[in-house]
C-alpha positions as CSV (number, residue, x, y, z in Angstrom):
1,X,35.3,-1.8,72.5
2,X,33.3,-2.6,69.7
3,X,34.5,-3.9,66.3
4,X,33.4,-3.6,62.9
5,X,33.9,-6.4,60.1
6,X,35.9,-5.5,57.0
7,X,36.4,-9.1,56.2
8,X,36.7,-13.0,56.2
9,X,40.0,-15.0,55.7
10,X,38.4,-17.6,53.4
11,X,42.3,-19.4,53.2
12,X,46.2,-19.0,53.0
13,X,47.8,-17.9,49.4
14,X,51.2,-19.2,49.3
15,X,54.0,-19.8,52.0
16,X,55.3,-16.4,52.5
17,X,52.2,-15.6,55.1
18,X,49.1,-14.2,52.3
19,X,46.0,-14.4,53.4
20,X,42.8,-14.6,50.9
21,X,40.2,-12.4,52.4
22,X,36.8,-11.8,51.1
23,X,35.9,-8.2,51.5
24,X,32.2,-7.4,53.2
25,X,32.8,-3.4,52.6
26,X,31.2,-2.0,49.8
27,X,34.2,-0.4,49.3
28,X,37.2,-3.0,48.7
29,X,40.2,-0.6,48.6
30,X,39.1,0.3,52.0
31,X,41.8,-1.8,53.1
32,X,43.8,0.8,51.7
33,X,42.6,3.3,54.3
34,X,43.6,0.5,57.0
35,X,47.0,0.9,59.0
36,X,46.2,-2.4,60.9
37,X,43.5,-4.6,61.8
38,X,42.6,-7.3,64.4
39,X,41.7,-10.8,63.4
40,X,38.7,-12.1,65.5
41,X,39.8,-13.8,68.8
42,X,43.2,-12.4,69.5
43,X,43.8,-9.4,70.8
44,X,47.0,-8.0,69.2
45,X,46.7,-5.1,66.5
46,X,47.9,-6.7,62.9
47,X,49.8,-3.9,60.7
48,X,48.8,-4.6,57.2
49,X,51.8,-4.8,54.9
50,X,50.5,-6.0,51.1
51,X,47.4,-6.0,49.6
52,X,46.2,-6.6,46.5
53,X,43.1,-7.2,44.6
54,X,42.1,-9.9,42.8
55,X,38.0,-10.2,40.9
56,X,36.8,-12.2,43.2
57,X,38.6,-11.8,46.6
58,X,42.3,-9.7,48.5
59,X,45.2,-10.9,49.3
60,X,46.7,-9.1,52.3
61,X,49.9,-9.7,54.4
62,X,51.1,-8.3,57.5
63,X,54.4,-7.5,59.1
64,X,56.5,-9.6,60.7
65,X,53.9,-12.8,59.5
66,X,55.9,-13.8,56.3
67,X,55.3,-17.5,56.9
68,X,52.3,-19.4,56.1
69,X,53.0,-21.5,59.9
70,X,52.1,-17.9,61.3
71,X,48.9,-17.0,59.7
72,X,47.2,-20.7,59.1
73,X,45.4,-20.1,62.5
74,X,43.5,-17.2,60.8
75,X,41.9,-19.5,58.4
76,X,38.2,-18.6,58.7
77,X,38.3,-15.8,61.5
78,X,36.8,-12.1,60.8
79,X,39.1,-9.2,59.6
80,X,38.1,-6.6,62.5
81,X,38.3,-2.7,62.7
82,X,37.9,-0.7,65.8
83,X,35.5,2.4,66.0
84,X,38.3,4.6,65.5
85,X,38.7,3.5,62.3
86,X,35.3,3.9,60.9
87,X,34.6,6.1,58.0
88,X,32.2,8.5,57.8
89,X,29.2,7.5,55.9
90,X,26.9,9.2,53.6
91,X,23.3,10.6,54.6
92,X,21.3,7.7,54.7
93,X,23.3,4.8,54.9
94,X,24.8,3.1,58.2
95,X,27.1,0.3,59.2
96,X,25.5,-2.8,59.8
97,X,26.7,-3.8,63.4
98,X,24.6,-0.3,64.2
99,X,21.3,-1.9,63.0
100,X,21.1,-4.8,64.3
101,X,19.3,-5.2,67.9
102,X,17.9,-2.0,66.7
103,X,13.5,-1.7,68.0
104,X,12.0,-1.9,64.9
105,X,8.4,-0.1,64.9
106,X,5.5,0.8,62.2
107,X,4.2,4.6,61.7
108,X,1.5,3.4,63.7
109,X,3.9,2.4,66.5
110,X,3.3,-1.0,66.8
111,X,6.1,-3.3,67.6
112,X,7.8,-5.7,65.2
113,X,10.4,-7.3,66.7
114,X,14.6,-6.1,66.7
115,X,16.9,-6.7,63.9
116,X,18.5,-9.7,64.2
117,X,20.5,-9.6,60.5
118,X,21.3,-7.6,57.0
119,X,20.9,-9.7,54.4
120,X,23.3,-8.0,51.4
121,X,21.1,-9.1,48.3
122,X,23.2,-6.2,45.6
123,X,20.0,-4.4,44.9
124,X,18.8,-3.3,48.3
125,X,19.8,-4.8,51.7
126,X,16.9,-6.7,53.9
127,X,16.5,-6.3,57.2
128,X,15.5,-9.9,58.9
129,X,13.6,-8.2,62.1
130,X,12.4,-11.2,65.0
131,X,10.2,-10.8,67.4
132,X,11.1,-12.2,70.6
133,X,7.6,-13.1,71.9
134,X,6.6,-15.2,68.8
135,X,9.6,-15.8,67.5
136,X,8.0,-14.7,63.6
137,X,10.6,-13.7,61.6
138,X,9.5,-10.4,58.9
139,X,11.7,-9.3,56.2
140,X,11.7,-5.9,54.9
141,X,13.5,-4.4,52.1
142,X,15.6,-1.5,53.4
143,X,14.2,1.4,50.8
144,X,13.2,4.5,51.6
145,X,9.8,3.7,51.0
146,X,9.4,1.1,53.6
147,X,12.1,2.2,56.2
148,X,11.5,5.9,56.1
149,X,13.5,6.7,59.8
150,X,16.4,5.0,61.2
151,X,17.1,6.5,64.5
152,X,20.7,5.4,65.7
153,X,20.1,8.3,68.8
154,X,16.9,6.7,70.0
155,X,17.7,3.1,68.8
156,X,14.7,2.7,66.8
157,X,13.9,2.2,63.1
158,X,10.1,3.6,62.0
159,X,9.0,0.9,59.2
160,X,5.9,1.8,56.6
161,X,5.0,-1.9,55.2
162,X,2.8,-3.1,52.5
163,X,-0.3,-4.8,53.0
164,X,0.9,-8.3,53.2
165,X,4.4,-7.3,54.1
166,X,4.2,-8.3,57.8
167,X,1.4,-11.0,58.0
């Protein structure tokens, strides 16, 4: 199965099992949405009891873990969703863990390298592509104007750079 991240559990809040979770959705009170989670590296779904929302990060509880003993083996793990629980996105715009490994080509077809990360700068995201034979890392805004086709069915993106972009 593959699984999404919502979130990192930076720490515990209190002793009555809160976590402190920094969101990575562009949409914090998508934990709202959530029924339960997973927490990276066990196996057993979490249901999500309290959450609330604080400037700079959540605090979420779940059931039956009202005691900070329960949750301090959290501490630094991923807040996971399944594939079942992904939202349907805008035109345009596409979850992260479906870019990367993408082949990452120009509109002349010659081959860059895969995506190996997303940088999230605010403004636009960069896509860190490497290519395996030279190891050269490129980074490429993701705008229209450079990335003008990402094609999930054919695991490809079509990239248009600037002169200078990819020397």
């Amino acid at each position: 199965m593959k699984y999404l991240k919502v979130g990192k559990i930076l720490n515990t809040h209190g002793i009555k099992g809160m976590l402190k979770i920094q969101s990575l959705t562009d949409y914090d009170e998508r934990f709202e949405e959530l029924e339960w989670v997973y927490i990276q590296g066990y196996s057993e779904k979490l249901y999500i009891d309290k959450i609330s929302y604080r400037s700079k990060d959540i605090l979420l509880s779940f059931k039956n873990y009202d005691d900070i003993n329960k949750v301090e083996k959290f501490k630094g793990k991923y807040v996971l969703i399944d594939e079942s629980q992904k939202r349907e996105l805008p035109e345009d715009t596409h979850y992260i863990a479906d870019l990367i490994g993408l082949d990452v080509y120009t509109v002349e077809e010659k081959y860059l390298g895969k995506v190996i990360d997303i940088l999230q700068t605010g403004s636009a995201d960069v896509y860190i592509i490497k290519d395996g034979k030279t190891n050269k890392e490129i980074m490429i805004p993701a705008v229209k104007e450079f990335i003008p086709i990402v094609s999930l069915e054919e695991g490809k993106i079509i990239v248009n750079p600037i002169e200078g972009m990819i020397e």
